[in-house]
C-alpha positions in Angstrom: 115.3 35.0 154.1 114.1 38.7 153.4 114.8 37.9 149.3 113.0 35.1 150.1 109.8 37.0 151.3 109.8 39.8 148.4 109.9 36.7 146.1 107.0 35.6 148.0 105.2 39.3 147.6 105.8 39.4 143.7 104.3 36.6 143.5 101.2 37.3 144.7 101.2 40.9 143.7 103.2 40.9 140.4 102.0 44.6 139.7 103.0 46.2 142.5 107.0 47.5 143.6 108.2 45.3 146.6 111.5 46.5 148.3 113.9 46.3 151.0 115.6 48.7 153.5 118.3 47.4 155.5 118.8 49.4 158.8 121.0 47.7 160.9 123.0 44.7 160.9 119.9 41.7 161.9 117.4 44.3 160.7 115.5 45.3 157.6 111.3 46.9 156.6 110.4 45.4 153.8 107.6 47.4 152.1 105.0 46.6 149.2 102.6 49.1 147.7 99.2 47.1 147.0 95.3 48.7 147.0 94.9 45.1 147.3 96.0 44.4 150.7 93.3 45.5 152.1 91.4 42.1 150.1 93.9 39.3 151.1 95.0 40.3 154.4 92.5 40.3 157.5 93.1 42.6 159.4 92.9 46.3 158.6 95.8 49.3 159.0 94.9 52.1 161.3 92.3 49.9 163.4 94.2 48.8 166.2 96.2 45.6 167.0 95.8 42.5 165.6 94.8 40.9 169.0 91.7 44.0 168.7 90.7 42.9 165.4 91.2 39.3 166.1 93.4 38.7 163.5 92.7 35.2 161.7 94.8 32.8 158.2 92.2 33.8 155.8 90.4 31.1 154.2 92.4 31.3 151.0 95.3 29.8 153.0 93.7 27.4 154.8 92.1 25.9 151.9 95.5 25.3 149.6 97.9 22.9 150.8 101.3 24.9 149.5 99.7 28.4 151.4 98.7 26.1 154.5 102.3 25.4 155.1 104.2 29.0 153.7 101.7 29.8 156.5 102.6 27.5 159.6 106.6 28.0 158.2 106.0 32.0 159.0 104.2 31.3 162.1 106.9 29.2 163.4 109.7 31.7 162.2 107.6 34.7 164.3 105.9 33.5 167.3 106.6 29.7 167.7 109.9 28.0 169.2 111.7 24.2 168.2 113.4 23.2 171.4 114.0 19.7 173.3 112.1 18.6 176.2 113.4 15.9 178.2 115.1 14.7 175.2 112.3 15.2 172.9 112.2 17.5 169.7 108.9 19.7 170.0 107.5 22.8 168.6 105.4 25.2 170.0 103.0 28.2 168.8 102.5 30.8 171.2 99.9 33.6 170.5 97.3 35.5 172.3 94.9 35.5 169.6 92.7 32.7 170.0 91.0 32.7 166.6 94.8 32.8 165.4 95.6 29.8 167.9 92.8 27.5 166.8 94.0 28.3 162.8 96.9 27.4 163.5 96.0 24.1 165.7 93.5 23.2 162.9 96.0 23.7 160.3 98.6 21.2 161.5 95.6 18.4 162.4 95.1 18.8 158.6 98.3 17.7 157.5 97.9 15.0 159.7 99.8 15.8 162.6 98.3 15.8 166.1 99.1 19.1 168.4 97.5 20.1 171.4 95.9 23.4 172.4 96.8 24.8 176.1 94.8 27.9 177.2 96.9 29.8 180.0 95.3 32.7 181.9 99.1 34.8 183.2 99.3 36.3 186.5 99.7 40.0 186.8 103.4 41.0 187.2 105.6 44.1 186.9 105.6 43.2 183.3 102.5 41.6 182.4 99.7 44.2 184.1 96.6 42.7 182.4 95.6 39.2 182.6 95.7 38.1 179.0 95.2 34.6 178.6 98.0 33.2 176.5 97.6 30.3 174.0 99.9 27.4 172.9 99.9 25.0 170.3 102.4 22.3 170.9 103.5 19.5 168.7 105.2 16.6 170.5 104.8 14.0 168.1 105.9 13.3 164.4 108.1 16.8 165.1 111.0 15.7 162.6 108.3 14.8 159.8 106.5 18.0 160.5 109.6 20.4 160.7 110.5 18.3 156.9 107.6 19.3 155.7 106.8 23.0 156.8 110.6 23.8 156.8 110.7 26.5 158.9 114.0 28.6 159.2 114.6 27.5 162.9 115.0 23.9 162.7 
C-alpha cells in the first residue's frame, strides 16, 4: 500500500523526492517535497483543520473518471467502513465535513451508483463535548459492483 501511494506521488509530481519512514510495525510518514502542493491540494498548511478550511476533492478529480475513483478508493481506506447489515454488503463514508460529504455522495451518483446522504447532529458526551453534526454516505445497493470498481483496500 505505502509503495503504492509514493508511486501515486511520482506520478503527479515527477520532479520532486517522495519517501518513506517506517516507525513502527503498522506505521509509516510518507513525505514529498512539492512548491506545488499548495496548487493541487485544497486546503492550506498552517491554517487550521481541514473541517476549518472546509476541505473539498478539487475539481481536477472530480472531473476525470480514473482520479474520481483513486479518490473514493482513499476515502473508503481513511474514513469509510465495508461491513454487513442484516446480511447485506454496504459501505459507508463518515465525515464531518459537509462540502467533503456531498463530493463524495456526488461522486459515486456519477458512476452510477445510488448512495444516500444522512445528516446526524451527536449528543454531547464525555467524549464528544461539541455538537458536531456528523455526515454519512451509505451505499446499500450495487455494493459488490461498486467495491469491483473503486477497489478499495478493505473489501
Amino acid at each position: 500500500m505505502l509503495q503504492k501511494i509514493s508511486k501515486s506521488l511520482k506520478l503527479l509530481l515527477p520532479d520532486n523526492k517522495v519517501s518513506i519512514k517506517y516507525r513502527e510495525e503498522n506505521c509509516a510518514d510518507i513525505s514529498v517535497y512539492s512548491n506545488y502542493l499548495k496548487e493541487i491540494i485544497p486546503w492550506k498548511d498552517g491554517k487550521g483543520s481541514k473541517f476549518k478550511q472546509r476541505a473539498s476533492v478539487p475539481n481536477w478529480i472530480k472531473s476525470n473518471k480514473k482520479y474520481k475513483i483513486n479518490c473514493l478508493r482513499g476515502l473508503i481506506e481513511t474514513d469509510g467502513s465495508i461491513y454487513y447489515d442484516r446480511g447485506y454488503k454496504m459501505v459507508i463514508f463518515t465525515t464531518i465535513i459537509s462540502d467533503l460529504a456531498k463530493d463524495f455522495y456526488e461522486m459515486v451518483v456519477s458512476l452510477g451508483f445510488n448512495p444516500h446522504l444522512y445528516k446526524i447532529k451527536r449528543q454531547k458526551s464525555l467524549y464528544n463535548l461539541n455538537q458536531q453534526i456528523l455526515f454519512h454516505v451509505r451505499l446499500s445497493k450495487n455494493v459488490s459492483a461498486f467495491l469491483n470498481l473503486v477497489k478499495p483496500e478493505k473489501a
